[in-house]
C-alpha positions as CSV (number, residue, x, y, z in Angstrom):
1,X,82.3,83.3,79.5
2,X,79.5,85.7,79.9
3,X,78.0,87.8,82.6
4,X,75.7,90.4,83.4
5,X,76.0,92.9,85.9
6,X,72.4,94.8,85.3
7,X,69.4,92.5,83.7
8,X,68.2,95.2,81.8
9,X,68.9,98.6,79.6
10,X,70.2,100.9,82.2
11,X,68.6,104.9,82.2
12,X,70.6,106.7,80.1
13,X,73.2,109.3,81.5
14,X,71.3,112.3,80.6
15,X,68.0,111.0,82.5
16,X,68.4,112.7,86.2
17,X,69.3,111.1,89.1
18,X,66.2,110.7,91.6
19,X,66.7,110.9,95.7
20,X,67.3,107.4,96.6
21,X,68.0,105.8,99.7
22,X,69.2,102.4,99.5
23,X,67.2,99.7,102.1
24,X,69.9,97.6,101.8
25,X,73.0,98.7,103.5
26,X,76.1,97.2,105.3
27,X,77.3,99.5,108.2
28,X,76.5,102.5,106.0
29,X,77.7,101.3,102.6
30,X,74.5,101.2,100.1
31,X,74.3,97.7,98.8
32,X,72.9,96.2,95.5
33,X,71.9,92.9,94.9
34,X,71.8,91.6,91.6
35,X,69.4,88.9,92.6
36,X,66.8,91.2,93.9
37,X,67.4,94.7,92.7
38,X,65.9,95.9,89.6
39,X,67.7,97.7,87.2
40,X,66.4,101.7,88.2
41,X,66.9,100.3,92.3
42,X,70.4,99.1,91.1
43,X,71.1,102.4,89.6
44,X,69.7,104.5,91.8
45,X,71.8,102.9,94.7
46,X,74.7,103.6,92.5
47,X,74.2,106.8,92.4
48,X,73.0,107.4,96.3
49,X,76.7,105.9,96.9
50,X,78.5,108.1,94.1
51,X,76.8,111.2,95.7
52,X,77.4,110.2,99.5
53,X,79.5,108.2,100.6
54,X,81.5,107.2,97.3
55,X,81.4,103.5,97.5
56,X,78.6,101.0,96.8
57,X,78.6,97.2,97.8
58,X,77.6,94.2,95.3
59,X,76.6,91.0,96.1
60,X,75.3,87.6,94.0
61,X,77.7,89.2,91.3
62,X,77.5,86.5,88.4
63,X,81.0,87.2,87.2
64,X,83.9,85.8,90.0
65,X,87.4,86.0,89.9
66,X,89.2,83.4,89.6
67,X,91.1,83.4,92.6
68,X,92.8,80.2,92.5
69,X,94.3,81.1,89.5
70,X,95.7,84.4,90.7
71,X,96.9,83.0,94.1
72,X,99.0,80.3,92.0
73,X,100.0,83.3,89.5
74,X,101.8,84.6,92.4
75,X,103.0,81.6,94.0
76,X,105.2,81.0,90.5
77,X,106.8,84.2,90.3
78,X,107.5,84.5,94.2
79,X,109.3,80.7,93.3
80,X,110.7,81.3,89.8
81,X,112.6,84.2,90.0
82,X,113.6,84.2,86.1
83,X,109.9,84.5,85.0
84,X,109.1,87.4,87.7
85,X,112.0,89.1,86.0
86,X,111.1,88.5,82.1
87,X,108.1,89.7,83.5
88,X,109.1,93.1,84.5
89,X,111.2,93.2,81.7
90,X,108.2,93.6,79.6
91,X,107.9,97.2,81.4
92,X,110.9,98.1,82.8
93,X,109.9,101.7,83.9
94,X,108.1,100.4,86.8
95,X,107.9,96.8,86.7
96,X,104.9,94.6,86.6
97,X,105.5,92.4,89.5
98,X,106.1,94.8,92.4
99,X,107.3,93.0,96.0
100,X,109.3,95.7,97.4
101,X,107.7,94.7,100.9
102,X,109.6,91.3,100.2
103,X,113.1,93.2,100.4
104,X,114.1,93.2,104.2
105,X,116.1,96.4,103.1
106,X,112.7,97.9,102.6
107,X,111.3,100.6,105.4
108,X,108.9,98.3,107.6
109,X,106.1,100.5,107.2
110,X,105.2,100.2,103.7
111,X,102.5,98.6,102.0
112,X,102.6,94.8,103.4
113,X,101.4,93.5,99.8
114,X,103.1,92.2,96.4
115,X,100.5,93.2,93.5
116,X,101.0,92.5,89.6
117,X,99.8,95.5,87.4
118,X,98.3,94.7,83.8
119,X,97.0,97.0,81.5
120,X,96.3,96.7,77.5
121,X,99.1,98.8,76.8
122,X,101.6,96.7,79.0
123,X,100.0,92.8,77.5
124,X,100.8,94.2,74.2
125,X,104.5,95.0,75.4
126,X,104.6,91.6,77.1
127,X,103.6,90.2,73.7
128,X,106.3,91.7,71.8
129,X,109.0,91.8,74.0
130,X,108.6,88.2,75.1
131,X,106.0,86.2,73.2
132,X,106.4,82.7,74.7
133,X,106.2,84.3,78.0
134,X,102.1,84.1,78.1
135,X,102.4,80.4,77.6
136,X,105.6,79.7,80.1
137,X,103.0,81.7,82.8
138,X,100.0,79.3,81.5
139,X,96.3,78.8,81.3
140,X,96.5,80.7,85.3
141,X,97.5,83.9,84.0
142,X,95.5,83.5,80.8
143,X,92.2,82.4,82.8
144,X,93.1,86.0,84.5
145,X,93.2,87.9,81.1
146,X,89.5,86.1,80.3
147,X,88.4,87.6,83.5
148,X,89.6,91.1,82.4
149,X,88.0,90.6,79.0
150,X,84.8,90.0,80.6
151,X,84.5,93.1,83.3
152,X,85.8,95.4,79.9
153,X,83.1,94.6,77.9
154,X,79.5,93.5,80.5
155,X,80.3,95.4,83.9
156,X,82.5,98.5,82.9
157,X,80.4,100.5,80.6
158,X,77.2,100.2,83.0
159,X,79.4,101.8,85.6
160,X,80.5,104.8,83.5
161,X,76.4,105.5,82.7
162,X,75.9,105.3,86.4
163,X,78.5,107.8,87.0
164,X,78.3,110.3,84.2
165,X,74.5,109.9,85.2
166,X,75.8,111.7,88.9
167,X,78.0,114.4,86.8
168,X,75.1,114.9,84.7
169,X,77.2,115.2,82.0
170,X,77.9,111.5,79.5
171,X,81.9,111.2,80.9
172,X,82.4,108.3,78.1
173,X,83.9,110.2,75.0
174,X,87.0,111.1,77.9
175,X,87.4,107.4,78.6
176,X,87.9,106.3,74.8
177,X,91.4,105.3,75.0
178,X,91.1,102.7,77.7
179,X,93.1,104.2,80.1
180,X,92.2,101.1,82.2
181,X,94.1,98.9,84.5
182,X,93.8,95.6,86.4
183,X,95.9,94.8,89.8
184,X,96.2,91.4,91.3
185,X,96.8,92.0,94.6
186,X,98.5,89.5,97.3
187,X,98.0,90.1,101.3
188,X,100.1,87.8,101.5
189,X,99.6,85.7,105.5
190,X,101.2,87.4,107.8
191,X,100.9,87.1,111.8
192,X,101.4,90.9,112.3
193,X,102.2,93.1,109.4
194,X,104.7,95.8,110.3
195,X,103.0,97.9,108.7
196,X,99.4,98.8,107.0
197,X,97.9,95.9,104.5
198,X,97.2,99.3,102.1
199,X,97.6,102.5,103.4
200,X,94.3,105.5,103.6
201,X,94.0,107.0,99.8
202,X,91.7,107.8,97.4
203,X,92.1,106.6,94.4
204,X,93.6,108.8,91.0
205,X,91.4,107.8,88.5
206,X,87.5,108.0,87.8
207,X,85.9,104.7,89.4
208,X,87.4,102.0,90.8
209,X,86.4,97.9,91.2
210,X,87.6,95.8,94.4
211,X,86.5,92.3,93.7
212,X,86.9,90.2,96.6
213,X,87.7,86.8,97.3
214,X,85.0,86.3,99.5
215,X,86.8,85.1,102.5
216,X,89.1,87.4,104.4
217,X,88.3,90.9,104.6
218,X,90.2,93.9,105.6
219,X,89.5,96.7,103.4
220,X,87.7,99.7,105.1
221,X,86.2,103.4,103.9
222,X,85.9,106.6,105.9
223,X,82.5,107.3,106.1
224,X,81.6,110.5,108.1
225,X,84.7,110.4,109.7
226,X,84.4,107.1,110.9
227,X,86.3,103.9,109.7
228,X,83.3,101.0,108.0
229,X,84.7,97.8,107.3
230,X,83.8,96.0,103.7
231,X,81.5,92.2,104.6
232,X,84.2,89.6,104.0
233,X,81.6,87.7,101.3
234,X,80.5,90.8,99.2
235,X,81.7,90.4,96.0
236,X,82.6,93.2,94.7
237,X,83.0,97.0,95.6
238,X,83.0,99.9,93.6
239,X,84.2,103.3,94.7
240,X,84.9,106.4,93.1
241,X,88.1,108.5,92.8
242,X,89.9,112.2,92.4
243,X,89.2,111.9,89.0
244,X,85.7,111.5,89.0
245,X,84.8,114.2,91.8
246,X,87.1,116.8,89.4
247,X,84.9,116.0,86.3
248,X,81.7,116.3,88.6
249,X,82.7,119.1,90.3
250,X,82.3,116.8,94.3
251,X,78.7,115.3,92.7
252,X,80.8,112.5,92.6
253,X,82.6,111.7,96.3
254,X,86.2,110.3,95.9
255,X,85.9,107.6,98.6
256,X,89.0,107.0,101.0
257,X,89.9,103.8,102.0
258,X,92.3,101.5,103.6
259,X,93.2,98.0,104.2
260,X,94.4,98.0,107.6
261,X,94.5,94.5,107.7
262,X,93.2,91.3,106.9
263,X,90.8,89.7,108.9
264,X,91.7,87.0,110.3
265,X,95.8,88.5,109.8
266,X,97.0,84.8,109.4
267,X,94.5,84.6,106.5
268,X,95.9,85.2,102.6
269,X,93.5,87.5,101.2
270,X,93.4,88.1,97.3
271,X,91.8,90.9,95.1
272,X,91.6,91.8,91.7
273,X,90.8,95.6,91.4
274,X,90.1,97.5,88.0
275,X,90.8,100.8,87.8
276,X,89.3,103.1,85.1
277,X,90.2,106.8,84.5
278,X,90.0,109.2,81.8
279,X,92.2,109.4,78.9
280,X,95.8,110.8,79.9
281,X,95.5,113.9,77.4
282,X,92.0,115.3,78.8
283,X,91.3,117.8,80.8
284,X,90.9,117.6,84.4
285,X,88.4,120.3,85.2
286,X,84.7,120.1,86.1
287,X,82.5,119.4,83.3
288,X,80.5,121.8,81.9
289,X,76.8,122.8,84.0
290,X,78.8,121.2,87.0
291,X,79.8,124.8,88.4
292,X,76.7,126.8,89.6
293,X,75.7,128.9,92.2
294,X,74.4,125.9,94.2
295,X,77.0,124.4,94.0
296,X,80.6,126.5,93.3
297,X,84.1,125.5,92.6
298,X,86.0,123.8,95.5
299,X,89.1,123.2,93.1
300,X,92.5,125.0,92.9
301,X,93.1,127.9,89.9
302,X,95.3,125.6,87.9
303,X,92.4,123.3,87.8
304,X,89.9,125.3,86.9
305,X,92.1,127.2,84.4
306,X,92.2,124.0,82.7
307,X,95.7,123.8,82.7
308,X,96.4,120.2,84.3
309,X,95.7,117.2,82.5
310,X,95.0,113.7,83.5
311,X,98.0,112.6,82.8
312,X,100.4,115.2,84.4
313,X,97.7,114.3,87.8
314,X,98.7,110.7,87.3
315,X,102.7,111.0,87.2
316,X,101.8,113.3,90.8
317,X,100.1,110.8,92.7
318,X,101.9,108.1,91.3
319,X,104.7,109.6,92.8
320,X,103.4,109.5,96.6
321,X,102.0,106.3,95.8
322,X,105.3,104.6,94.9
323,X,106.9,105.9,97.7
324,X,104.2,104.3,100.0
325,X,104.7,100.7,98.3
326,X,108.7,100.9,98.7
327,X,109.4,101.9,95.1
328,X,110.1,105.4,95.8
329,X,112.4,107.6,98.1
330,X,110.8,109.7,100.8
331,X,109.8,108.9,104.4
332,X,106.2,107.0,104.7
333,X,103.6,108.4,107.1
334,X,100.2,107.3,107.1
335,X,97.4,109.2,105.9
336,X,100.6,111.4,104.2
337,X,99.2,110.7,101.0
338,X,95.9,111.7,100.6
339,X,96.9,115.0,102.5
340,X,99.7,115.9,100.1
341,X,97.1,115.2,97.4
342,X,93.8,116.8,98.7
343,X,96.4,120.2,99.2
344,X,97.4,120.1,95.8
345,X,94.0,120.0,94.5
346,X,92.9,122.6,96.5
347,X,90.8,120.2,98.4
348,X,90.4,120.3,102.1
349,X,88.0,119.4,104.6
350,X,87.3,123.0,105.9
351,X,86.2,124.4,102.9
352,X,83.8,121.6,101.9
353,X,82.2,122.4,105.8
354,X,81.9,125.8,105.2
355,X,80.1,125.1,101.7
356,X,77.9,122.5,102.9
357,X,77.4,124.2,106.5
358,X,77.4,128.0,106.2
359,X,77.4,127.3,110.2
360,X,80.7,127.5,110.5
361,X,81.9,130.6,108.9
362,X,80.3,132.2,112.3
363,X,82.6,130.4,114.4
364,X,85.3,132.1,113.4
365,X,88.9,130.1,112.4
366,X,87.5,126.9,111.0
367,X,91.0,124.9,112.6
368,X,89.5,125.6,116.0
369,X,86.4,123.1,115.5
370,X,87.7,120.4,113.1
């Protein structure tokens, strides 16, 4: 099983990134495709979408999920109840199989989505806990673990060039340990969810892949204030998250998102989304050169004391984020999330206006105009 997301040798990171402006959008989102995009234009639209509106489009992707395969994956464990449990055995801290939404004791405006959560760390504990329980799941789940393998190794690494190009800085020595994860999502049909598909966040870590199933869409960024809805038959999305605009110091935009719902809402729609952030022991501050005069710290003290690591950020947000998929205590409001989370990072919308628009600081309290 092979692919290639780039034909060629991509610039290195340390090369500079040029002023590009993608020709090929959809409804704002810079677009690459792989069929007609060179290997600078695909780069370059990369990082005109890291720098601006934190989310770049793919199409003609050669790789594909195999969607059929994850669709039956979850059809067994919603049936079999014994294997969804042997399967969440293998991590009981959190589960692997997550269906909260399913429990009708659950609060009706939580996530409306069951997702399965993999990660090398949590296969290798499936393997020893319960070794025949890759085979009693079957070639389905192991035809996802292939797919896995393949976005690892051919799509990943171009990705964290493209990025550390934007931070100007090479971000791969922090990503060594491969804290990496893949979740199957299910949007499972539904007439009229009670409540969002996936509720407005930005992502923890320091990129993030959606790839689509090419038939029912749903998923939407905040671009400029407004809400841009993801083509139905791109195949794949990447965005950037809290992690990467910390090591870039906001070179790199953490992109927030949604999934309202699907369209159409009687549709099943199916993702597989890889999540890649740096190892849980580093540092989260902005990387060294990222802080100048042009362009100063936006970040809280603890931050840029260097006294919070990636790790101690992840147990924070996980936290909100559990309570928003039913797996937590604590009332769920949308759009809660990322609030509580920009605050804590010292991130708010006022001081990014009066940094990028000296404007306002003459118009007095910055609340009365946003």
């Amino acid at each position: 099983m092979a692919a290639t997301l780039l034909k060629t040798t991509p610039p290195t990171a340390a090369q500079p990134a040029t002023n590009y402006s993608s020709s090929r959008t959809h409804n704002h989102l810079p677009t690459i495709d792989l069929t007609l995009d060179s290997t600078n234009q695909a780069f370059e639209t990369l990082s005109n979408a890291a720098s601006t509106t934190g989310a770049a489009l793919i199409t003609n992707l050669s790789i594909k999920p195999p969607i059929a395969s994850i669709q039956r994956l979850f059809s067994i464990l919603y049936t079999n109840p014994t294997l969804a449990s042997r399967l969440n055995a293998t991590y009981p801290t959190r589960g692997v199989f997550k269906a909260a939404c399913l429990d009708s004791s659950s609060a009706p405006n939580i996530d409306q989505k069951t997702t399965i959560d993999l990660s090398v760390a949590r296969l290798q504990k499936l393997r020893e806990l319960d070794a025949a329980l890759v085979d009693d799941l079957g070639q389905d789940f192991d035809n996802v673990l292939q797919f896995y393998t393949v976005v690892e190794t051919d799509i990943m690494p171009l990705l964290m060039q493209a990025t550390s190009r934007i931070a100007a800085s090479d971000l791969a020595p922090m990503h060594e340990n491969g804290n990496n994860n893949l979740r199957l999502i299910d949007y499972f049909p539904s007439a009229e969810p009670t409540g969002p598909r996936c509720g407005e966040h930005r992502d923890y870590g320091t990129y993030t892949v959606v790839f689509q199933d090419g038939s029912v869409g749903g998923l939407e960024f905040d671009v400029d204030g407004k809400w841009i809805q993801v083509p139905a038959n791109v195949d794949a999305v990447v965005s950037w998250g809290w992690c990467g605009a910390i090591l870039s110091n906001d070179r790199v935009k953490a992109a927030k998102h949604r999934v309202l719902r699907t369209q159409p809402v009687q549709k099943r729609r199916t993702t597989a989304v890889v999540f890649v952030a740096p190892d849980l022991d580093a540092t989260l501050k902005p990387v060294e050169g990222s802080v100048k005069e042009d362009h100063p710290s936006i970040w809280s003290e603890q931050i840029m004391a260097g006294n919070l690591s990636v790790g101690e950020f992840k147990q924070v947000i996980s936290k909100k984020w559990r309570r928003r998929e039913g797996n937590e205590e604590g009332e769920v409001i949308e759009g809660a999330q990322d609030r509580e989370v920009s605050a804590f990072l010292g991130f708010t919308t006022w001081v990014l206006l009066l940094l990028r628009y000296p404007v306002f600081t003459s118009l007095g309290s910055s609340e009365s105009y946003l």
